[in-house]
Backbone bond lengths (Angstrom), bond angles and torsions (degrees), N, CA, C in turn:
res aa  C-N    CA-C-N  psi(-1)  N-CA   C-N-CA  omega(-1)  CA-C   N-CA-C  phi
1 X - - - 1.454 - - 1.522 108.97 -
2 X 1.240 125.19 136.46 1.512 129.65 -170.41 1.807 93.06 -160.45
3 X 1.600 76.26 138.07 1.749 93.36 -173.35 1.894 107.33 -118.38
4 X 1.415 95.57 131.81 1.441 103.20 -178.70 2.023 99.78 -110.50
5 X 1.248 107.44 165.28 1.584 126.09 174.47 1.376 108.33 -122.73
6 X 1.187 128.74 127.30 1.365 135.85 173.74 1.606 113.50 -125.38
7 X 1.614 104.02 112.99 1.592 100.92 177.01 1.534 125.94 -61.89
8 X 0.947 118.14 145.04 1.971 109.51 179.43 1.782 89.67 -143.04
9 X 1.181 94.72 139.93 1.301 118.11 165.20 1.967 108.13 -74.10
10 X 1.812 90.15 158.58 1.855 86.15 -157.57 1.886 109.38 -67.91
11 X 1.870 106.33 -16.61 1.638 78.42 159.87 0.904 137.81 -92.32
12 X 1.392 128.10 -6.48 0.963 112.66 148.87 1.487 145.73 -68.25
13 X 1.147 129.29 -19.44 1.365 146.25 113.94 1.904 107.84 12.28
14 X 1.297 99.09 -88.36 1.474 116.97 164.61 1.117 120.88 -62.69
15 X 1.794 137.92 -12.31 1.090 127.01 167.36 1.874 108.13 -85.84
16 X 1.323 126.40 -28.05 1.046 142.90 166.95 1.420 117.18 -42.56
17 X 1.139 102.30 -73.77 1.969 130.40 178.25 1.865 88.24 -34.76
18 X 1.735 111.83 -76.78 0.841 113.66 -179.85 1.349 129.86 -35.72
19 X 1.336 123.52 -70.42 1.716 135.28 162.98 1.241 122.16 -123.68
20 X 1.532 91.74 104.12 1.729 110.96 175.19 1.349 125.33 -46.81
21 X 1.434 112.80 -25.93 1.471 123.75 -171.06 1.257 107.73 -73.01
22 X 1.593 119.78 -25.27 1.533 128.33 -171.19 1.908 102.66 -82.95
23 X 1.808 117.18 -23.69 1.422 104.70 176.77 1.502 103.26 -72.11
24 X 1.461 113.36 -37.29 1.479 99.23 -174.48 1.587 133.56 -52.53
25 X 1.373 88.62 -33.30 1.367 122.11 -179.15 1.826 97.08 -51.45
26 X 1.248 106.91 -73.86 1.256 130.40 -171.03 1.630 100.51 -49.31
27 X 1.463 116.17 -47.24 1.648 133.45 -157.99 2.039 81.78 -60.57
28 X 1.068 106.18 -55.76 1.907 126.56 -171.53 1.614 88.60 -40.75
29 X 0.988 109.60 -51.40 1.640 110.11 -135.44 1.686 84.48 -96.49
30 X 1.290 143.06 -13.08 1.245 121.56 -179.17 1.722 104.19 -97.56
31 X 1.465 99.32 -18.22 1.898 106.99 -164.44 1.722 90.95 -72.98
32 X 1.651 111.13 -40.92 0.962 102.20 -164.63 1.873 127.22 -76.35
33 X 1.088 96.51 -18.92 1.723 115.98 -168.88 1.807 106.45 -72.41
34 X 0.840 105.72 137.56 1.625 130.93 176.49 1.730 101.04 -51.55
35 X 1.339 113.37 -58.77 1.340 106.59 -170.17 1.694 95.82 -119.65
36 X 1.499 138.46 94.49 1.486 142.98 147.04 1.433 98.52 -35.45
37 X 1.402 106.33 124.90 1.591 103.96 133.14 1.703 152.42 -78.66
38 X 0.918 119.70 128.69 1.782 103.51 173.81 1.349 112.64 58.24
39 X 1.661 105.63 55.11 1.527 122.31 -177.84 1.380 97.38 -133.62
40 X 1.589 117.20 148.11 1.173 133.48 120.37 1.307 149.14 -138.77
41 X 1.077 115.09 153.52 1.539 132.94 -167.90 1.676 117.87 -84.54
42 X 1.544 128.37 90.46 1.404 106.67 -178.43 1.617 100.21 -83.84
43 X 1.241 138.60 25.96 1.323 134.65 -163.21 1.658 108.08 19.77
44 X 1.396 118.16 -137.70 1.617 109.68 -152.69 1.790 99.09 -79.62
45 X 1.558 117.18 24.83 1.576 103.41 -161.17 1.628 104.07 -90.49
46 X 1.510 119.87 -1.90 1.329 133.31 -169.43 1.599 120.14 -32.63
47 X 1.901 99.52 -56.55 1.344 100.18 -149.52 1.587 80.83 -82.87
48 X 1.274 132.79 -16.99 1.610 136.38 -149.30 2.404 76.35 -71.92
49 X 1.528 75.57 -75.26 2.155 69.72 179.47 1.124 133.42 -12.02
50 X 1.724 98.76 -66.54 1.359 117.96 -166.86 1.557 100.55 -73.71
51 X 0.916 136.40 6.44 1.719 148.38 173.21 1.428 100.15 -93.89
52 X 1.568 128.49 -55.65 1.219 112.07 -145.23 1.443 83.40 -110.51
53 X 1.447 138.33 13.19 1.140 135.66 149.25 1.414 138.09 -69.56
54 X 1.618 106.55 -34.00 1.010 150.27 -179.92 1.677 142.05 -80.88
55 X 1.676 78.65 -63.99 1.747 96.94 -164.49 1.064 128.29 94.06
56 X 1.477 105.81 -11.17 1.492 119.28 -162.14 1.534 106.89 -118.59
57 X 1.761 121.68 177.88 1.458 115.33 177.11 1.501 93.52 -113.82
58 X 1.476 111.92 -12.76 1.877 97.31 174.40 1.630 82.87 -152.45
59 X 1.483 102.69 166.88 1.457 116.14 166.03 1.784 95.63 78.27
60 X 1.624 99.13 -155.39 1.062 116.86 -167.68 1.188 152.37 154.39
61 X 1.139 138.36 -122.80 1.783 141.34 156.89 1.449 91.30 -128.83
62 X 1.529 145.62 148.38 1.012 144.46 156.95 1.507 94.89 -101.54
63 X 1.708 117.79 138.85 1.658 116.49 36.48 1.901 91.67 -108.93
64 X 1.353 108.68 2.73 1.419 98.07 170.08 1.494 135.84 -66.41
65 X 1.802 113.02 -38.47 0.751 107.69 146.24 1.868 145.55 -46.20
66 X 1.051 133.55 -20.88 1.457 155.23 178.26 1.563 93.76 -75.75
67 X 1.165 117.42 -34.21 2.023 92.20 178.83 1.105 124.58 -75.76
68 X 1.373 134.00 15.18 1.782 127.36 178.37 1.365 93.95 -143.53
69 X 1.724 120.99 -38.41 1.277 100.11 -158.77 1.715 102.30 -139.39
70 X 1.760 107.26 23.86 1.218 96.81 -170.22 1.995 100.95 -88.58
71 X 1.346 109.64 -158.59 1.303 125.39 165.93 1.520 110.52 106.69
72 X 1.041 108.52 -179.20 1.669 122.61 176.12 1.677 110.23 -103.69
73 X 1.609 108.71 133.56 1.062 101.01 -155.03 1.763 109.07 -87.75
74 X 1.084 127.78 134.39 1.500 112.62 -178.09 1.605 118.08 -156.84
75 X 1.512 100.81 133.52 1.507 113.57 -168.83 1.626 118.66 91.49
76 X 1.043 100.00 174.26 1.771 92.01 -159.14 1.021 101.63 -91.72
77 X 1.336 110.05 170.53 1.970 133.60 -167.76 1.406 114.11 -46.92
78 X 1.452 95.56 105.35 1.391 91.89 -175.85 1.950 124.64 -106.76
79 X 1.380 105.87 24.97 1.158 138.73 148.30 1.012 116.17 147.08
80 X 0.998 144.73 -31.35 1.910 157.32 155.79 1.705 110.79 -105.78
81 X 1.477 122.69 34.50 1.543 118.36 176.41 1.421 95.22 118.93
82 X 1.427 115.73 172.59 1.308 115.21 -172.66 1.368 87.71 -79.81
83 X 1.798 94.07 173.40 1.530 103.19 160.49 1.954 127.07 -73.56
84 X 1.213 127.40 139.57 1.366 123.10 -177.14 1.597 110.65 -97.77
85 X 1.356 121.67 159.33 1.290 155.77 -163.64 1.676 122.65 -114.45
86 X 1.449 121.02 122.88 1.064 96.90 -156.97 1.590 86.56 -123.14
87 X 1.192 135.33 149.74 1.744 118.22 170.27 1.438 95.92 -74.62
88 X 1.597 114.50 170.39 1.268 114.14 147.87 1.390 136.77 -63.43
89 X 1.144 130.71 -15.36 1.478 143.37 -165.04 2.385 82.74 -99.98
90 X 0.685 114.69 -35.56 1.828 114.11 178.02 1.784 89.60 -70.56
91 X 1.399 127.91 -71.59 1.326 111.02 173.85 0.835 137.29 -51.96
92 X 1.486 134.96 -31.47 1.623 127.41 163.59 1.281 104.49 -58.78
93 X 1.205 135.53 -50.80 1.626 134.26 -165.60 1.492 85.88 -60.18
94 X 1.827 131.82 -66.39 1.236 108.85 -162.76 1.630 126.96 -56.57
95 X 1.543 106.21 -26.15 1.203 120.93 177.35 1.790 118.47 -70.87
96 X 0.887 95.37 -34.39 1.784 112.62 162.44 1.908 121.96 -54.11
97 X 1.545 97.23 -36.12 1.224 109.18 -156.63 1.734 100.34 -101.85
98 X 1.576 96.66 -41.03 1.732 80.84 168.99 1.830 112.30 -87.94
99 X 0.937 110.09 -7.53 1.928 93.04 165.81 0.990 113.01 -80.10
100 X 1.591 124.47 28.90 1.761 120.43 147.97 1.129 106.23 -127.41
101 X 1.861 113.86 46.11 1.594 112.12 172.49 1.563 80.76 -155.13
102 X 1.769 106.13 109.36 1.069 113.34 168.81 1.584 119.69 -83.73
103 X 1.205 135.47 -155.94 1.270 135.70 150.90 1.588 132.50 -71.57
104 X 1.124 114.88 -7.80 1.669 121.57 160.26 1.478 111.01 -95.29
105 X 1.348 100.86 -15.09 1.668 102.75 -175.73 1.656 108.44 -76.87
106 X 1.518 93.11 -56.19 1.497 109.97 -175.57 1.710 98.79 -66.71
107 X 1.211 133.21 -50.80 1.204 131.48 173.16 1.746 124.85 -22.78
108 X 1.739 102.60 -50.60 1.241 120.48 -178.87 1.354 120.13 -64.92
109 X 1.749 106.47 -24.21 1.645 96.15 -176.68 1.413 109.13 -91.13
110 X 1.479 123.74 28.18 1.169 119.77 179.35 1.862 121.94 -94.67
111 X 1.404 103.39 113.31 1.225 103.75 -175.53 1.527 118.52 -151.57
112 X 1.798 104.78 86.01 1.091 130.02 -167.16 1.990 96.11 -42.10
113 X 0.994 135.50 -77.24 1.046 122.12 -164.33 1.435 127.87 -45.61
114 X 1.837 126.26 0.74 1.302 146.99 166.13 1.548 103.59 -85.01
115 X 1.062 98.22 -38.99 1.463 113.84 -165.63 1.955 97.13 -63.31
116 X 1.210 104.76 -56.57 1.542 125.85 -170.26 1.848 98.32 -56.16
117 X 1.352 119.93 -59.88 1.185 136.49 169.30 1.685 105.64 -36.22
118 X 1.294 121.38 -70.59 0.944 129.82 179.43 1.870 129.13 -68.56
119 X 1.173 92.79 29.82 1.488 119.33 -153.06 2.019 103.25 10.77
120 X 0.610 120.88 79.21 1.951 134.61 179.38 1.267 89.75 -76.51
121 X 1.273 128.90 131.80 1.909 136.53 141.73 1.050 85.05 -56.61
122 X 2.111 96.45 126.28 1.239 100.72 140.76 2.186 73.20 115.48
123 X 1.179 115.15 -40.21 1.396 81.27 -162.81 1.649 125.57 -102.75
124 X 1.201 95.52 52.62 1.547 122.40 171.23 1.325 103.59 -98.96
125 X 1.389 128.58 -49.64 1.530 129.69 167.08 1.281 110.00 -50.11
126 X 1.685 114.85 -39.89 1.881 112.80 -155.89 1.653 86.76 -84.13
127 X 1.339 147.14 -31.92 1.175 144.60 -177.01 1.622 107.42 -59.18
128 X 1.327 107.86 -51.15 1.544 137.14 -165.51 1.610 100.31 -54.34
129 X 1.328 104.91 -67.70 1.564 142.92 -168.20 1.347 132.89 -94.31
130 X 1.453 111.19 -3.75 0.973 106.13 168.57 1.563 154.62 72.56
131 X 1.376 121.23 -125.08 1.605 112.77 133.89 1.024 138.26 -100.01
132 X 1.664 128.78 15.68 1.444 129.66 141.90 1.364 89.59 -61.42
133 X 1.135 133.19 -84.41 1.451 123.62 -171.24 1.312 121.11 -9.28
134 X 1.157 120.31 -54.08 1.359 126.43 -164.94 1.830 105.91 -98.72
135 X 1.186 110.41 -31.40 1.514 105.09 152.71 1.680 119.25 -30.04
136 X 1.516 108.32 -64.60 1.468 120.60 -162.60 2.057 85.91 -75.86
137 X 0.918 125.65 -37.82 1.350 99.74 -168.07 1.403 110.09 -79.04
138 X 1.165 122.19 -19.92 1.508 126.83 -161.03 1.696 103.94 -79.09
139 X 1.672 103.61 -47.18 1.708 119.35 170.64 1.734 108.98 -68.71
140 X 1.261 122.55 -15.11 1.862 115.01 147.80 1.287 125.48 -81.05
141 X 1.156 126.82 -20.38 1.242 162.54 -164.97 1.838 101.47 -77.48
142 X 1.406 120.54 -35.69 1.012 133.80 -135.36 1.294 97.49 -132.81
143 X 1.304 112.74 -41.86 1.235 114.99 165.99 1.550 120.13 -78.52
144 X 1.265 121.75 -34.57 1.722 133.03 141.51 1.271 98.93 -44.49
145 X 0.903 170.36 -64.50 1.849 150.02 -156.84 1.233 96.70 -88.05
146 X 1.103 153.84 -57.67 1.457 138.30 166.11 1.468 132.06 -19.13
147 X 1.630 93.35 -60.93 1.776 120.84 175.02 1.561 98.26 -46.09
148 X 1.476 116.07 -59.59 1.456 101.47 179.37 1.532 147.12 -98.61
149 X 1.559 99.65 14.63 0.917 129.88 176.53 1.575 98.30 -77.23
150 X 1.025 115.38 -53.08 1.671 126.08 -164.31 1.450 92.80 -78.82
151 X 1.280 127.77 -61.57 1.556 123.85 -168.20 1.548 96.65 -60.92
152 X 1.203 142.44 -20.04 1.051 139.59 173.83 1.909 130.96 -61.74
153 X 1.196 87.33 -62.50 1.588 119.51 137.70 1.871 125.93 -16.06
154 X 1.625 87.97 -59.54 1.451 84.09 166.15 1.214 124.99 -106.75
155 X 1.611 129.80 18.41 1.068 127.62 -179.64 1.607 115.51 86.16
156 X 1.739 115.22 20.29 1.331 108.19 -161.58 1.947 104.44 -97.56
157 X 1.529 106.27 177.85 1.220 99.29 176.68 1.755 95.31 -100.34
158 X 1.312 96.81 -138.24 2.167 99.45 163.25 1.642 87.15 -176.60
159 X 1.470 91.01 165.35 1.489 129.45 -162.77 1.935 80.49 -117.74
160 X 1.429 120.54 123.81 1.354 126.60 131.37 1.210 133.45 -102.52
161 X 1.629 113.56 150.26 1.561 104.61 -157.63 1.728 97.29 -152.52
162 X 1.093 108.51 128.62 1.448 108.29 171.92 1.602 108.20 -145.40
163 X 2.300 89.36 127.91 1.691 77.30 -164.28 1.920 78.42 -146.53
């Protein structure tokens, strides 16, 4: 399972909400293209985030919770649940909330053996592995605060997707 973020501007946002058939459409047309725009990919490091974002294996504190697993869910199964919807005003708050979690910050809440407890994908490797482990999550991690920092920036909403 590996989770990507896709920025959308707010009508589309509202063209989505409206007809689901048109994100799929859209979902097709970005998976398929050579160069995506205003995407990213944390591959399988998702639930590891949404853990050390959290504390938790689902749910959360919002607006932290909302970066891996927040949104409204819409359109059909798009391999692990439909894909979710985020407004723009949910991404600025998330984008707000992780630019006061740098990389020593986020670094610190890492603790594979919570992770293991809390059965987290992914944290059989971080037990295994250690701080390579936490290398690869911290550099998705990083690239997730960027994604919404910038989509934030322009006023965008995002598409989450885990398949």
């Amino acid at each position: 399972m590996a989770a990507c973020f896709i920025a959308i501007d707010k009508d589309a946002v509202k063209a989505f909400f409206a007809n689901p058939g048109s994100l799929e459409e859209f979902l097709s047309e970005q998976f398929e293209s050579e160069e995506p725009t205003n995407i990213v990919d944390v591959d399988k490091s998702w639930h590891c985030i949404h853990f050390m974002l959290t504390g938790q294996a689902d749910g959360g504190e919002e607006p932290l919770a909302w970066a891996v697993l927040g949104g409204e869910e819409t359109g059909d199964d798009a391999g692990y649940g439909p894909a979710r919807i985020l407004v723009p005003d949910q991404v600025k708050s998330i984008a707000s909330a992780l630019a006061s979690i740098d990389k020593a910050s986020f670094s610190s809440r890492y603790d594979p053996a919570a992770m293991k407890a809390a059965d987290i994908y992914l944290s059989d490797m971080c037990v295994r592995d250690g701080d390579e482990a936490l290398e690869y999550i911290v550099e998705n991690y990083l690239g997730l605060s960027d994604f919404y920092r910038d989509a934030a920036e322009r006023g965008d909403g995002a598409v989450l997707l885990i398949c």
